[in-house]
LUMLO-351812 format. One record per residue (C-alpha): x, y, z; residue in one letter. Coordinates in steps of 0.1 Angstrom, whole numbers, plus 5000, padded with zeros to 4 digits. Last residue first. Layout:
N
R  east  north    up  rest
R     X      Y     Z     A
...
This chain:
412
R  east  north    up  rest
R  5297   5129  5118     X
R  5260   5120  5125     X
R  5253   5157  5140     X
R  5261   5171  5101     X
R  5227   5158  5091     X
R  5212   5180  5112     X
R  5230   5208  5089     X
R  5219   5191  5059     X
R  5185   5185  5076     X
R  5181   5225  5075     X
R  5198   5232  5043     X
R  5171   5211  5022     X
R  5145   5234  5034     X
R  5122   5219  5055     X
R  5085   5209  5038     X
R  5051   5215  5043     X
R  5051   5219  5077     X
R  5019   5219  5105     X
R  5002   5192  5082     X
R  5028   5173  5080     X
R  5040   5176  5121     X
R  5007   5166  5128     X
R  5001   5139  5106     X
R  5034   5121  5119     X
R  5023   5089  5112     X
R  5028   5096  5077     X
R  5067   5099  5086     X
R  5091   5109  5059     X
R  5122   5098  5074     X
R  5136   5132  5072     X
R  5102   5152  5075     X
R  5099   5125  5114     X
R  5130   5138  5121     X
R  5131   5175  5114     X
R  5093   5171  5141     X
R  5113   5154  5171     X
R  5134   5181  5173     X
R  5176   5175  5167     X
R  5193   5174  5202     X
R  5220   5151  5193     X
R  5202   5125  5214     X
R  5174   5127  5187     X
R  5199   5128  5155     X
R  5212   5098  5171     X
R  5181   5082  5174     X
R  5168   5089  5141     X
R  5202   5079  5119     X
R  5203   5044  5147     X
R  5165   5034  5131     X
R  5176   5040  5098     X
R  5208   5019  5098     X
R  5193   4994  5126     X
R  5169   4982  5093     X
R  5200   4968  5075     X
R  5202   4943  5100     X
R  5227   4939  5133     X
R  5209   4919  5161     X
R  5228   4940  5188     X
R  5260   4934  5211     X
R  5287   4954  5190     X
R  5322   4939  5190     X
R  5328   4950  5156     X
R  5337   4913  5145     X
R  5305   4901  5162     X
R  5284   4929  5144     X
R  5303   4926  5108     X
R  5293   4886  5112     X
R  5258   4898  5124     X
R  5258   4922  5093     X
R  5264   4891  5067     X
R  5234   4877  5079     X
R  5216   4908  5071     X
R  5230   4913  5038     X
R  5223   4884  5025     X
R  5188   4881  5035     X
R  5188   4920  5021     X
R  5201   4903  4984     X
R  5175   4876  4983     X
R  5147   4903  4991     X
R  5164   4924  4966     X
R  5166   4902  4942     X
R  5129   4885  4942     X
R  5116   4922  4942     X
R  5134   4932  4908     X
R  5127   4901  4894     X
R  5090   4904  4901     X
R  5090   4945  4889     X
R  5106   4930  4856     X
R  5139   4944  4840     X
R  5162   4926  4862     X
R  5191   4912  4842     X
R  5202   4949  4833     X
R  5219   4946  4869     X
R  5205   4948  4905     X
R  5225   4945  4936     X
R  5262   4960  4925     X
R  5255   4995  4941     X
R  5256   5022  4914     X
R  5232   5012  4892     X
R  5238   5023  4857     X
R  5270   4995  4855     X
R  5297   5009  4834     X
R  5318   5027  4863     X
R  5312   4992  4881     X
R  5340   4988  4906     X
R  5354   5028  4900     X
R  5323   5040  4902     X
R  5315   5021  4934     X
R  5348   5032  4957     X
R  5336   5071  4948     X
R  5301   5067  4960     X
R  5318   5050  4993     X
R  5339   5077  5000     X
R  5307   5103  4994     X
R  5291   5088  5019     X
R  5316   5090  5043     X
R  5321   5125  5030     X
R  5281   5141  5038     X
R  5259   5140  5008     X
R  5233   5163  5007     X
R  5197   5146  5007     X
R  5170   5154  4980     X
R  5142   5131  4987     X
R  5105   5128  4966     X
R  5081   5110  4982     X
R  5064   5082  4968     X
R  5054   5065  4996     X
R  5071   5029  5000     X
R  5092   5037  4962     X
R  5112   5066  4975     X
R  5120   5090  4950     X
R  5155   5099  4946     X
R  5180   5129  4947     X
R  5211   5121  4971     X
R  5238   5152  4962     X
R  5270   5160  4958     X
R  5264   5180  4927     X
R  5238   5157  4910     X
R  5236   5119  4921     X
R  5201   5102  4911     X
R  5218   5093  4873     X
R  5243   5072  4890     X
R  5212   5051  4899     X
R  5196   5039  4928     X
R  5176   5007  4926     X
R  5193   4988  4960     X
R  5189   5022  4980     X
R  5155   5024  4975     X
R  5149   4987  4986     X
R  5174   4992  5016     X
R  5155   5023  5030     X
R  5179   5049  5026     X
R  5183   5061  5067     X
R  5190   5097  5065     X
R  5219   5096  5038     X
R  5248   5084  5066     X
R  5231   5055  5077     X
R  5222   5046  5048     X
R  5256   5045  5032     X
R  5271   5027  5063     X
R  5250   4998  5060     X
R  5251   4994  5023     X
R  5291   5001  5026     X
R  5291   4970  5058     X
R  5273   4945  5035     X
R  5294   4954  5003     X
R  5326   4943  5026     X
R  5311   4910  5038     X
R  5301   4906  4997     X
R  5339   4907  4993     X
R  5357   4931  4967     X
R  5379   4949  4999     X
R  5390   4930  5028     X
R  5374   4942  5057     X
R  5389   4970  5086     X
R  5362   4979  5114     X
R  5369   5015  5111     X
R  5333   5020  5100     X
R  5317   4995  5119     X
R  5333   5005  5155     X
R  5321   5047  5144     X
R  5285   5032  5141     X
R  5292   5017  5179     X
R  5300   5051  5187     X
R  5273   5067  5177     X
R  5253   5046  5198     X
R  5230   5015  5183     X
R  5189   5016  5169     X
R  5167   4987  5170     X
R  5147   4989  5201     X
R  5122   4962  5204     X
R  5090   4972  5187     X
R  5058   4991  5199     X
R  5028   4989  5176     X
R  5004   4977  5208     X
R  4968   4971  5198     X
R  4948   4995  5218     X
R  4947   5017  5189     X
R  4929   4988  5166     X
R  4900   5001  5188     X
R  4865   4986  5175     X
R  4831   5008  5174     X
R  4844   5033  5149     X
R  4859   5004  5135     X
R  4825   4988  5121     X
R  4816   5011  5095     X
R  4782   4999  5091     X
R  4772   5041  5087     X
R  4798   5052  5068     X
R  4787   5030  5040     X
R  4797   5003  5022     X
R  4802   4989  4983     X
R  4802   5029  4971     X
R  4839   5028  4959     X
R  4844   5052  4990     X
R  4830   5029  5011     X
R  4853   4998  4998     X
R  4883   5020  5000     X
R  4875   5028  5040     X
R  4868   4989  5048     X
R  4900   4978  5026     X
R  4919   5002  5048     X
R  4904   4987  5078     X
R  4916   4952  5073     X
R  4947   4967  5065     X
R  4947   4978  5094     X
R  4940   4951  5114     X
R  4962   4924  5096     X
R  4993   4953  5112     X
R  4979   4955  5144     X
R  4976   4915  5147     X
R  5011   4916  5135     X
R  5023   4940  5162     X
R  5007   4916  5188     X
R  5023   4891  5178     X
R  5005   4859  5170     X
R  5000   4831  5191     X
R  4972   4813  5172     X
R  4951   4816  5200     X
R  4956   4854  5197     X
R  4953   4859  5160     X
R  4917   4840  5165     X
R  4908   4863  5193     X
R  4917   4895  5174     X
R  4885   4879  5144     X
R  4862   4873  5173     X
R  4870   4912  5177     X
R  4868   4920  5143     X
R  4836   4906  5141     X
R  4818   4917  5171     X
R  4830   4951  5156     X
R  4807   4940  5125     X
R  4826   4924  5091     X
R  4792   4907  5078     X
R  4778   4939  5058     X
R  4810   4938  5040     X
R  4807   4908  5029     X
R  4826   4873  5030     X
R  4818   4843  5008     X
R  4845   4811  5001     X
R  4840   4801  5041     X
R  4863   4789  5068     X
R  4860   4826  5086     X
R  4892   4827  5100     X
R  4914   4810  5069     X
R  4896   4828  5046     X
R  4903   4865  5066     X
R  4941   4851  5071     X
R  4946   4844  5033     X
R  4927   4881  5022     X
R  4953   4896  5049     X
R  4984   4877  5028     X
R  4969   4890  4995     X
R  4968   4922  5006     X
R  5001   4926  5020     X
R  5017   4906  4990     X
R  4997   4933  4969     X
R  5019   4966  4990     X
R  5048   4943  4985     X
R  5045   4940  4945     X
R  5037   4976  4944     X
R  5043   4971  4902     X
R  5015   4994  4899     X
R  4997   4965  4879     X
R  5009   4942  4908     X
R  4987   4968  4930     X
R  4955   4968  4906     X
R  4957   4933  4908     X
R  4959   4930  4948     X
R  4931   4957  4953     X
R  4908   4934  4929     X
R  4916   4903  4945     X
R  4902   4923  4979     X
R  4873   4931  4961     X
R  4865   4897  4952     X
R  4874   4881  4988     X
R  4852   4910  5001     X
R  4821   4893  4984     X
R  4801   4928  4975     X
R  4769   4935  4997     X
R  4762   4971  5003     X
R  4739   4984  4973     X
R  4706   4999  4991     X
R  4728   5029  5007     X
R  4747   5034  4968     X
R  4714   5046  4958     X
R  4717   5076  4977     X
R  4751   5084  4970     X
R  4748   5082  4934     X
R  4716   5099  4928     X
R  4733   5132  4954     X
R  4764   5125  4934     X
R  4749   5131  4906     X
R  4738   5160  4918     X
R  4703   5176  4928     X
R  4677   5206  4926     X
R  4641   5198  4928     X
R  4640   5176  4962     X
R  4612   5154  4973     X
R  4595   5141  4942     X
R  4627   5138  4918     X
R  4647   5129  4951     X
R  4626   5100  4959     X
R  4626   5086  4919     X
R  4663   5084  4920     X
R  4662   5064  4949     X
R  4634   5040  4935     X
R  4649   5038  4903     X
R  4679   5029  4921     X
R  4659   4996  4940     X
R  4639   4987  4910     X
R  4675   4983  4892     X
R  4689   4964  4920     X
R  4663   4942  4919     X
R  4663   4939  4879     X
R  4698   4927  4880     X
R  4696   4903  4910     X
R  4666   4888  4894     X
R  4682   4885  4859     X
R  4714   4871  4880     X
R  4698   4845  4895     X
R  4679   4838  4864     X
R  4713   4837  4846     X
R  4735   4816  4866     X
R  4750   4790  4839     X
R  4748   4816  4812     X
R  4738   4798  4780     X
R  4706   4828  4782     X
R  4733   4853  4777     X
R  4735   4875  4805     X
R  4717   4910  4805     X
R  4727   4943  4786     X
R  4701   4934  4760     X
R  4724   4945  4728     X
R  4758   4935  4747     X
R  4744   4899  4753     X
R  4769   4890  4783     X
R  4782   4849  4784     X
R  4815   4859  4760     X
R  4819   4891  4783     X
R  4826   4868  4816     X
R  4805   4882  4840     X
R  4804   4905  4874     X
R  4786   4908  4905     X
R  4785   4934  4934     X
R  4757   4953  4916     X
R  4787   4981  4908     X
R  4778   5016  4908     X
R  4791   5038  4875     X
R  4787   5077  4874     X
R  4783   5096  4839     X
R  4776   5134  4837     X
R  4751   5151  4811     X
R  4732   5163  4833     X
R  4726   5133  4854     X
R  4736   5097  4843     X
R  4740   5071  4864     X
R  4752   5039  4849     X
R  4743   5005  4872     X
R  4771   4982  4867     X
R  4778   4940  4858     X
R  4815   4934  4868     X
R  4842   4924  4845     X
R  4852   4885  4843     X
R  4886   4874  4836     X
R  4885   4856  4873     X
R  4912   4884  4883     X
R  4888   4910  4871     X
R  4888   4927  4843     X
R  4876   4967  4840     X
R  4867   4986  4809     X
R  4844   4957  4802     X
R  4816   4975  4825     X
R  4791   4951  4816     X
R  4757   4976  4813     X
R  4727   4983  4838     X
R  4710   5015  4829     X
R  4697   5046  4853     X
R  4687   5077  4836     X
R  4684   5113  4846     X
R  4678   5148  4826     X
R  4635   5139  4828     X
R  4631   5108  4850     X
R  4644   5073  4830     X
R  4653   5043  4836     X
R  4669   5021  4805     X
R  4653   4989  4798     X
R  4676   4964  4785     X
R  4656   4935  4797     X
R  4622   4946  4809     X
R  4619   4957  4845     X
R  4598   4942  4869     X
C-alpha cells in the first residue's frame, strides 16, 4: 500500500490522487481524482467519490482524519491508486511508445463504479448553469423515475444491464405509461450511459443498449397538423383587437408563417432579430442559427406589434424587463403557452376547425403543407432543423436561404 500523498511514478509518467476543487458538486463537495500526467500533459479520472474541501488535507491529498468516512475512503483511495499504477506499469513493460490517452484509457477499464444518482445531479447542475432549464427538468425527472424503480439511494453503472432496462420498460408499463414516454425516459437513460463512458465512469464494453432496442419503442404521435385551408379559416377569423384571444391567434399565425417558430423562441425575440425583412435568430432547443424571410402575413403582424409596444425590446408582449433570470424567463413562458393553448381551442371552435388547437399544430401544419405542396422531404427536415434527420445533415450542409424562401412561398 501506498503511503499518503505518494505520487506514482515511471520515468515521464506519474499518477497522484488530488481534490479536484475546480469542480462542486450539488452536495458542495468536489470529487477526489487520479492526475495522469504523461509528457508534460495532464488528464484527470474520477474515483467515483468526492469530499467536502474543509474535511481534505491539501498537503497529504487524503481526508482529514475528522472525516467521518476516512478509512473507507483511505482504502478506496489507495486501491484505486494500486490499480492505475498497475495499468500504467503494463504499458511501460509491454509497449515503449504511448499516450496519455493510452494511460487514461486503460486505467479507466478498472474505474467503472460511480453512483448514477451523483452523476446524474451533476448533468442537471451543469444544465441550470447553461440556463437549459428544460434540458435539467429532463434529467432530473429521469433521475426521479430511476429512484422510484429501483427503491434504493445507490445505482451504478455497472448495475444498468439490458436485463435492467427491460425490468426497468416493465415498470413504465404496469404503471400505464405511454409508450412515447417510455421512449423518451429511455433515451435519456442512454444518453447519460454514452456521457458517462466518455467521462471514463463506463466502458464500451458494459454498454447495455447494444443488447436492448429502445427502437422498438413506438415514437409515433397523433397527427397534429390542419389543411391550408383551415389556416386560411384562422386568419380571416375576425377578433377584437388588444385581447389576449387576439395575441393567441398572431403567435399562432406568426409561426406558422416563419417555418414553424418554436413558441419558446418566438416568445424571446427581439426587434433587434429583424434585419431587412428578415427572421434572424438562434434557436434555444439546438442552437442553430435561422435566417427566414418574412412572407406579408408575417410582416402584418410585425407591423401591428411595434406600434403596441414600439418601446418594449421584445416584440411580442410575453416577456418584459421583469424577467432577467433564466427561471423567470421559463416560468413565463410556460404560463404564457397554457394560455395560449386554451385560448386556441376558443379560436378552434370559433373557426369551425375540428382539431385540439395548440401552438404546437403551427409547426407541425408548416411541414405538412409544405409536404402536400410537393416540397422534398429533405428542405423540410433543414427548415425545422431535424437531428433525426442524420442523413439529410450529413448529405447537406446547408440550403441557401433563397431555396426555403421560395418553399416558403407554398404556405400563401
Amino acid at each position: 500500500m501506498f503511503k499518503p500523498g505518494f505520487e506514482t511514478m515511471n520515468n515521464n509518467s506519474s499518477i497522484k490522487v488530488i481534490l479536484f476543487t475546480s469542480k462542486v458538486l450539488k452536495n458542495g463537495e468536489s470529487p477526489i481524482m487520479l492526475r495522469v500526467i504523461k509528457d508534460r500533459k495532464s488528464k484527470y479520472i474520477s474515483i467515483g467519490h468526492s469530499c467536502l474541501l474543509k474535511l481534505w488535507d491539501v498537503r497529504s491529498q487524503r481526508p482529514k482524519n475528522s472525516h467521518p468516512n476516512k478509512r473507507m475512503l483511505d482504502i478506496l483511495i489507495e486501491t484505486k491508486l494500486n490499480e492505475a499504477q498497475k495499468s500504467l506499469l503494463d504499458l511501460e513493460i509491454n509497449q515503449q511508445n504511448f499516450t496519455i490517452e493510452t494511460v487514461t484509457q486503460k486505467i479507466r477499464k478498472t474505474n467503472v463504479n460511480i453512483n448514477v444518482y451523483e452523476f446524474i445531479d451533476g448533468i442537471v447542475t451543469q444544465k441550470k448553469k447553461e440556463n437549459k432549464l428544460g434540458n435539467a427538468a429532463v434529467y432530473k425527472q429521469t433521475r426521479t423515475m430511476l429512484h422510484n424503480f429501483t427503491k434504493k439511494d445507490e445505482l451504478y453503472f455497472t448495475d444498468i444491464t439490458a436485463s435492467f432496462l427491460n425490468k426497468y420498460e416493465s415498470f413504465f408499463r404496469m404503471k400505464g405509461t405511454k409508450e412515447i414516454s417510455i421512449s423518451q425516459y429511455m433515451r435519456t437513460l442512454r444518453a447519460i450511459y454514452n456521457l458517462a463512458i466518455i467521462e471514463g465512469y463506463s466502458t464500451k464494453d458494459l454498454y447495455p443498449f447494444k443488447d436492448y432496442n429502445i427502437s422498438k419503442l413506438s415514437t409515433k404521435t397523433v397527427k397534429r397538423a390542419i389543411s391550408k385551408e383551415d389556416i386560411g379559416k384562422i386568419i380571416k377569423l375576425k377578433l377584437d383587437s388588444d385581447t389576449r384571444l387576439s395575441d393567441s391567434k398572431n403567435y399562432f399565425v406568426f409561426s406558422y408563417f416563419t417555418m414553424g417558430t418554436n413558441f419558446t423562441d418566438l416568445a424571446m425575440l427581439k426587434w433587434s432579430n429583424i434585419k431587412n425583412d428578415r427572421l434572424k435568430y438562434i434557436r434555444a432547443k439546438t442552437n442553430k442559427p435561422y435566417d427566414v424571410g418574412l412572407l406579408p402575413p408575417a410582416l402584418e403582424i410585425l407591423k401591428y406589434y411595434k406600434k403596441q409596444n414600439n418601446s418594449s425590446e421584445y416584440i411580442f408582449p410575453i416577456l418584459s424587463e421583469f424577467h432577467d433570470s433564466a427561471l423567470r424567463v421559463k416560468n413565463r413562458i410556460h404560463k404564457v403557452i397554457k394560455q395560449t393553448n386554451d385560448d386556441l381551442k376558443e379560436i378552434a371552435l370559433r373557426a369551425k376547425i375540428d382539431v385540439n388547437l395548440t401552438t404546437y399544430v403551427a409547426r407541425h401544419t408548416y411541414a405538412t403543407v409544405l409536404k402536400h405542396s410537393g416540397v422534398s422531404t429533405s428542405v423540410i427536415s433543414e427548415a425545422l432543423g431535424h437531428d433525426s434527420e442524420k442523413t439529410t445533415q450529413i448529405y447537406l450542409d446547408s440550403f441557401q436561404n433563397d431555396v426555403l424562401d421560395e418553399a416558403n412561398k407554398n404556405l400563401l
